[in-house]
N, C-alpha and C positions, 0 to 999 in steps of 0.2 A: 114725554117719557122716552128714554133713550132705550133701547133696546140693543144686547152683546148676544151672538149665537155663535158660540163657538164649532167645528167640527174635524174630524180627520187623525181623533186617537183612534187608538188601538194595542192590541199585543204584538211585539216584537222580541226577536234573539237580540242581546247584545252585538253593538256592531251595524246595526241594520238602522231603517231610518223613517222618519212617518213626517206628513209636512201638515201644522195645524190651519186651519183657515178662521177667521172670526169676521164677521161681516155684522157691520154697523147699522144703525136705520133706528129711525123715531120719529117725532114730528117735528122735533127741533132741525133745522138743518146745519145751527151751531154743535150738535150734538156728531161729529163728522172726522173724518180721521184726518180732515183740511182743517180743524181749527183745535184738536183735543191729542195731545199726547196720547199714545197709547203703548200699551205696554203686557209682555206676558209673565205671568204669575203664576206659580206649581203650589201644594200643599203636599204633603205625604202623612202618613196616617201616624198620630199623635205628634207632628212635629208644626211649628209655625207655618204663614204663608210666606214663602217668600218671591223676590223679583227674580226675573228670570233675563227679562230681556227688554229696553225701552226704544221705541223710535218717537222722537221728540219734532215736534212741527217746524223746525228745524233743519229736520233729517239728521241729526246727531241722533248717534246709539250709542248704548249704553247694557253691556252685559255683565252678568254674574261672571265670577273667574272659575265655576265649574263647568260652565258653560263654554267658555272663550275660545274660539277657535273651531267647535263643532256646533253651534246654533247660528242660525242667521233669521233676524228679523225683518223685512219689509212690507209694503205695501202697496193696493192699487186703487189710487187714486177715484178712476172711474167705476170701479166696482165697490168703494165704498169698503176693501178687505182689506184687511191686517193677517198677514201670515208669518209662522216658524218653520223654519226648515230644522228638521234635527240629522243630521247625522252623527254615524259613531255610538249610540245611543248605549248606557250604563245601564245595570241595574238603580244603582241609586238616581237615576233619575226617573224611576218611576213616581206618578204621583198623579194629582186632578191636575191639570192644566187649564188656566182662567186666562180670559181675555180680559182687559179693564181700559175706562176710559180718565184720561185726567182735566179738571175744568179747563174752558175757555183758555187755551193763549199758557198754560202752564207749562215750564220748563222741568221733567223731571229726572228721577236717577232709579236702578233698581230698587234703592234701599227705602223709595218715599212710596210704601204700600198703603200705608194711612191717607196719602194725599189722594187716591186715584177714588174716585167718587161715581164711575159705573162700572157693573160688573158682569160678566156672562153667569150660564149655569155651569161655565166648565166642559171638558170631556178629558178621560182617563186615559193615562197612557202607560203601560205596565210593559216593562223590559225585563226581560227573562236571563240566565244565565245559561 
């Protein structure tokens, strides 16, 4: 059972910046951010989920164009974490923010939300005007 714990929302001014962490773990040790794309995910209240941002086992990424240039995805390795850096942060990017994992050895893009097959519970991140 793979297990996503995402943390490190919060409320913020426009302009200001919060960095998310999601840290991996399960029994699988295929289940690992060394073998599983992984990638961050927002929802906003009555709207779709969508991609936010992919770091591919690869190390190609891969971001949304409202994102571009103010998020930054990477990760560590030894700690097992997948983190966002946001700065600049909008109103409209308030939303839940998901961690997700994509199978074994998968190459993906923001837009293959369907494909990613683990998920955290999220944490919220609300940008104020």
């Amino acid at each position: 059972q793979v297990h996503l714990v995402e943390s490190g929302g919060g409320s913020v001014q426009a302009g200001g910046s919060l960095r998310l962490s999601c840290v991996a773990s399960g029994a699988s040790i295929r289940a690992s951010i060394r073998t599983n794309s992984m990638g961050w995910f927002r929802q906003a209240p009555g709207k779709e989920r969508e991609g936010v941002a992919v770091l591919n086992i690869d190390d190609s990424t891969n971001y949304a164009n409202s994102v571009k240039g103010r998020f930054t995805i990477s990760q560590d390795n030894a700690k097992n974490t997948l983190y966002l850096q946001m700065n600049s942060l909008k109103p409209e990017d308030t939303a839940m923010y998901y961690c997700a994992a994509a199978p074994d050895y998968v190459l993906t893009t923001v837009y293959d939300v369907s494909v990613f097959r683990y998920w955290g519970q999220g944490t919220q991140v609300t940008v104020s005007s």
